[in-house]
C-alpha positions, 0 to 999 in steps of 0.5 A: 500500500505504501510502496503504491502511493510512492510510486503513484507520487514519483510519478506526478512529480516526473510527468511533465506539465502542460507546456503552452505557447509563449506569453509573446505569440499568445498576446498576438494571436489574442489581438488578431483574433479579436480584431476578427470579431469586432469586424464580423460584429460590425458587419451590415452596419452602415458606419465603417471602420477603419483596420489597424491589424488584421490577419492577411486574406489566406489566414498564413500571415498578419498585416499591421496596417496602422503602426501608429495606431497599432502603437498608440491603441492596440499594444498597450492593451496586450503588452507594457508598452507602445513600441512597434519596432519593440514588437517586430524584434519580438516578431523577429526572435520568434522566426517571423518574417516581413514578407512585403515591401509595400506594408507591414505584414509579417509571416510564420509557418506554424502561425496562422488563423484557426490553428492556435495549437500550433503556437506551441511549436514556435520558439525563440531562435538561437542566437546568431553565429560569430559575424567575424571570419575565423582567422580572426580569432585568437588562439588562446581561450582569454583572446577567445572569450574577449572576442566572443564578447565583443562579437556579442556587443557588435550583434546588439549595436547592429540589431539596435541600429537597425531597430532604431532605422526602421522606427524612423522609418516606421515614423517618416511613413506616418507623417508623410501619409498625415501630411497627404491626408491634410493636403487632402482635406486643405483642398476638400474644404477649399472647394466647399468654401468656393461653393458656399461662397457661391451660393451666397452670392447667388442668395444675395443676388435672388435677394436683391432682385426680390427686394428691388422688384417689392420697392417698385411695386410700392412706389408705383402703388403710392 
């Protein structure tokens, strides 16, 4: 009886437990999903709204189609902060790829819509080999381990430098499409205020006729 209970609890120690996908992908995955059900919700309504993040049309990939709207409204709410280029690093040491040159659309083999299982069976990519040739390296291991190091320290700065690079890009991208939108609307209302402008002249003008045909009629009445 003893020797039954010890070993029915060696063996719940030594199972392994129930391993679920990373916080990282669960959080993305979350997010596109209820972007999925606020536009079913909102279908047949007459008001459209504007998409910020959305899986692709095949359901393999996501397209985030307003980073700073995405950086502002949507991330906040999932992760503890509100930085875009934060968020394609994380993308990128999962084995994402940025598979458009047009928009900001990201892709996974194993992450795609209605097989959320399969998050699972992503992990984090190992880190990247030495970018320096092999004559380079020392012969002894204190020139080896410092080498290593500063290998390390090079990997960082490049991947920061190119983080920072395309925040900047990310945030050039934003402005130039506000400043279109703006000219836009400069010129939408322009136009309305030709047209107003119009229409008053016109008023004044069937005012005045109105008004001068009245005075006549007075005069020869009198």
């Amino acid at each position: 009886m003893m020797s039954n209970k010890m070993s029915s609890n060696y063996s719940s120690l030594s199972s392994p437990k129930a391993k679920g996908p990373a916080p990282f992908l669960a959080k993305t995955y979350a997010l596109l999903e209820e972007g999925e059900e606020e536009e079913s919700g909102e279908e047949g309504c007459s008001r459209r709204r504007k998409k910020i993040v959305s899986w692709n049309d095949e359901g393999t990939g996501f397209v985030v189609w307003s980073p700073a709207e995405f950086s502002d409204l949507t991330l906040p709410r999932y992760f503890k902060h509100n930085n875009f280029s934060s968020f394609i690093r994380q993308l990128n040491t999962y084995g994402f790829k940025k598979t458009s040159s047009r928009r900001w659309e990201f892709k996974h083999e194993k992450f795609q819509r209605g097989y959320k299982q399969l998050l699972m069976e992503i992990t984090r990519k190992k880190s990247e080999p030495s970018v320096f040739p092999a004559f380079l390296k020392a012969s002894s291991s204190s020139d080896h381990d410092h080498q290593d190091h500063h290998h390390h320290h090079q990997i960082i700065n490049g991947g920061s430098s190119a983080v920072d690079e395309e925040s900047t890009n990310v945030h050039r991208q934003t402005l130039m499409q506000e400043n279109q939108n703006l000219r836009r609307e400069k010129v939408e209302l322009q136009t309305q205020i030709a047209q107003f402008k119009d229409l008053q002249i016109k008023l004044l003008d069937c005012i005045a006729q109105h008004t001068g045909t009245s005075d006549h009629k007075e005069t020869r009445l009198c």
